[in-house]
C-alpha positions as CSV (number, residue, x, y, z in Angstrom):
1,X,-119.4,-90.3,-11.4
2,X,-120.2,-88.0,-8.7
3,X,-116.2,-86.9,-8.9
4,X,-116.4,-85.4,-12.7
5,X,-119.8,-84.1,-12.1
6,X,-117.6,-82.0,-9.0
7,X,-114.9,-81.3,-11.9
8,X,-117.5,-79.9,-14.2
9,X,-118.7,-78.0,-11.6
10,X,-115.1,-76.4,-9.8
11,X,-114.4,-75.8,-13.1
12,X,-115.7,-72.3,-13.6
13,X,-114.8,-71.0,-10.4
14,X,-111.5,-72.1,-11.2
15,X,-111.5,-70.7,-14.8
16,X,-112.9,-67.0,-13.1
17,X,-110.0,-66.8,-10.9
18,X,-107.2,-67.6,-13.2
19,X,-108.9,-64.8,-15.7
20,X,-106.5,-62.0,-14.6
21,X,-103.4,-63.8,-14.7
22,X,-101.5,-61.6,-16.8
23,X,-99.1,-64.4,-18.7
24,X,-102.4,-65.8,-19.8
25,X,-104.8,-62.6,-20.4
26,X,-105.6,-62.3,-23.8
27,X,-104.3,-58.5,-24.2
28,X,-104.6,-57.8,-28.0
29,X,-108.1,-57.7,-29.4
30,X,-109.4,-57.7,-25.8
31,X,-113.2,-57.2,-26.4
32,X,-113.3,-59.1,-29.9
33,X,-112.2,-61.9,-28.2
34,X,-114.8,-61.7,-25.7
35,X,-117.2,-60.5,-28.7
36,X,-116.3,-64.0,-30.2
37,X,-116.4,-65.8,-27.2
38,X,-120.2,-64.4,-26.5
39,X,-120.9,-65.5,-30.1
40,X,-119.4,-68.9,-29.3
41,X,-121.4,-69.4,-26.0
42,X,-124.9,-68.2,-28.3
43,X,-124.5,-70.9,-30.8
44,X,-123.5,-73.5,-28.3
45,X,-126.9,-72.6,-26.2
46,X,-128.6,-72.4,-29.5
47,X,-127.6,-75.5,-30.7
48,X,-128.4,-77.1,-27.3
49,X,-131.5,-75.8,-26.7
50,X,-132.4,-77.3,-30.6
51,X,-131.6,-80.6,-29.2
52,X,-133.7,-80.2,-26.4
53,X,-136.4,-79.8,-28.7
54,X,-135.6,-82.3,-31.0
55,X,-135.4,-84.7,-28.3
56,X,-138.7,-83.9,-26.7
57,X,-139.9,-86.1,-24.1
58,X,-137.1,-88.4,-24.3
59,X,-134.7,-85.6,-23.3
60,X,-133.8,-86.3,-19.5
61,X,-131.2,-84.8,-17.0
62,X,-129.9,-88.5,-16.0
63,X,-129.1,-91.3,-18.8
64,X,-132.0,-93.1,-19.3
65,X,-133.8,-94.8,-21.6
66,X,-137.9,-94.2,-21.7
67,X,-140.0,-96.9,-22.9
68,X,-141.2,-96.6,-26.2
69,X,-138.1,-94.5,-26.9
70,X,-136.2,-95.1,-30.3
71,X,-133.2,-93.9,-32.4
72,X,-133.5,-90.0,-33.1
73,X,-131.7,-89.4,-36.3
74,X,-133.7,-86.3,-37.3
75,X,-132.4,-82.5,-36.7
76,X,-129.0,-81.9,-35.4
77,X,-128.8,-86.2,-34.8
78,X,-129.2,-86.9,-38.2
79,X,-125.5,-85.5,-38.1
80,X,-124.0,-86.0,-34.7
81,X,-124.9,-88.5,-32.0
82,X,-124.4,-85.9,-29.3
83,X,-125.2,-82.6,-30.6
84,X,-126.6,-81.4,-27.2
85,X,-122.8,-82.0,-25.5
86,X,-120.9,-80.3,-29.0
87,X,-123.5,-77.5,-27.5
88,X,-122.4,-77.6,-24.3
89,X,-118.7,-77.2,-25.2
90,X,-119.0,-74.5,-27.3
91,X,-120.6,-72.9,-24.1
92,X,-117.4,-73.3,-22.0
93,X,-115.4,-73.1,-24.7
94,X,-117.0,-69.6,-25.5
95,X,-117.1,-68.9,-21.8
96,X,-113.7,-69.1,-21.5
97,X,-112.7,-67.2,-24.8
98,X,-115.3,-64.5,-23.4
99,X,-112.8,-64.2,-19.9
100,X,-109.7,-63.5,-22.5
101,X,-107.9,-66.0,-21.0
102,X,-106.4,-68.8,-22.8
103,X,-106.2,-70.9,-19.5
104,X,-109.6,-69.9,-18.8
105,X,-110.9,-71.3,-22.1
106,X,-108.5,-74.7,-21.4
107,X,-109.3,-75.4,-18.1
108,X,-113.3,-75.3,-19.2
109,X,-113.2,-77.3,-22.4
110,X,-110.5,-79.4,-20.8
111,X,-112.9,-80.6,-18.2
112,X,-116.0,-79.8,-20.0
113,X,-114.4,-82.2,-22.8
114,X,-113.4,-84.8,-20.2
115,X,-117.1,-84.6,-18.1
116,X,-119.0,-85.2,-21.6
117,X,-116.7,-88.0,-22.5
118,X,-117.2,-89.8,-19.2
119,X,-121.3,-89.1,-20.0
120,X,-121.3,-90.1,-23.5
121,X,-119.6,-93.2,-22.9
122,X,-121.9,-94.4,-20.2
123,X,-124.8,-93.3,-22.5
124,X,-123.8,-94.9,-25.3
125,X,-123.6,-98.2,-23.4
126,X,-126.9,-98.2,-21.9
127,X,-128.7,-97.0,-25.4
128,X,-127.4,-99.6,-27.0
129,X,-128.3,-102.3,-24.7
130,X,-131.7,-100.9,-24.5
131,X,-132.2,-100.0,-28.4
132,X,-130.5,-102.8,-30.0
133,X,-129.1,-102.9,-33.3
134,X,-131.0,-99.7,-34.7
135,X,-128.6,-97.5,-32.2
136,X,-125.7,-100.1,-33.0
137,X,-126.0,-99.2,-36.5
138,X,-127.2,-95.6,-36.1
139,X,-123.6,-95.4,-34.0
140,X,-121.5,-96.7,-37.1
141,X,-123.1,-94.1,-39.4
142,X,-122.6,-90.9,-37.5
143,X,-119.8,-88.9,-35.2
144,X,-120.2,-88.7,-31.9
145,X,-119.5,-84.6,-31.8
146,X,-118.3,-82.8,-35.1
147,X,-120.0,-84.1,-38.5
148,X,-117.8,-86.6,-40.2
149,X,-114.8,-85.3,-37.7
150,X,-115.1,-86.8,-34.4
């Protein structure tokens, strides 16, 4: 855990200094690509920040499971199972658009993609051990990320 938590982390550093490599600098459209890339990094804090709220108490930094806790399939959950994450890569996803760098944008949704798929899988274990069949059947129903997609 504690080495894709240091991936997520080396990430933008890494994405900041390959931003001025010219094979990769997006050179057309310079500043609507970091216009779009602002406007992808709102929506995904937006969208996160939604979640948070929706969640409520049961929103936590570590995976856990709160007693008392069950099945949120209201606001962005009655859609997704992890709209908080499809949040979060939007934000490097818009982060890196925002550079004008194609790596930039691949090397943070690659590993943003890779960190949140580590997460979600662990997550997904323990809520269904803890919640039971409700979660079970909650997880058959919905996407993890993208609406009917993915």
């Amino acid at each position: 855990m504690g080495l894709i938590i240091l991936a997520g982390w080396l990430a933008f550093p890494a994405a900041f200094i390959v931003a001025s490599w010219a094979p990769y600098v997006l050179v057309h459209h310079r500043t609507a690509w970091f216009a779009f890339g602002l406007v992808v990094l709102l929506a995904g804090s937006l969208l996160r920040r939604y979640c948070f709220r929706t969640l409520g108490r049961f929103f936590t930094g570590n995976v856990q499971v709160q007693a008392g806790q069950s099945v949120i399939q209201h606001g962005p959950y009655r859609l997704v199972r992890h709209p908080s994450y499809t949040g979060g890569l939007l934000m490097y996803l818009g982060t890196g658009i925002a550079l004008t760098n194609w790596l930039s944008a691949l090397i943070l949704f690659g590993v943003g993609a890779a960190v949140y798929a580590y997460r979600v899988h662990i997550e997904e274990r323990a809520l269904a051990e803890a919640l039971g069949h409700p979660y079970r059947d909650y997880m058959q129903r919905t996407k993890r990320f993208i609406p009917f997609v993915l």
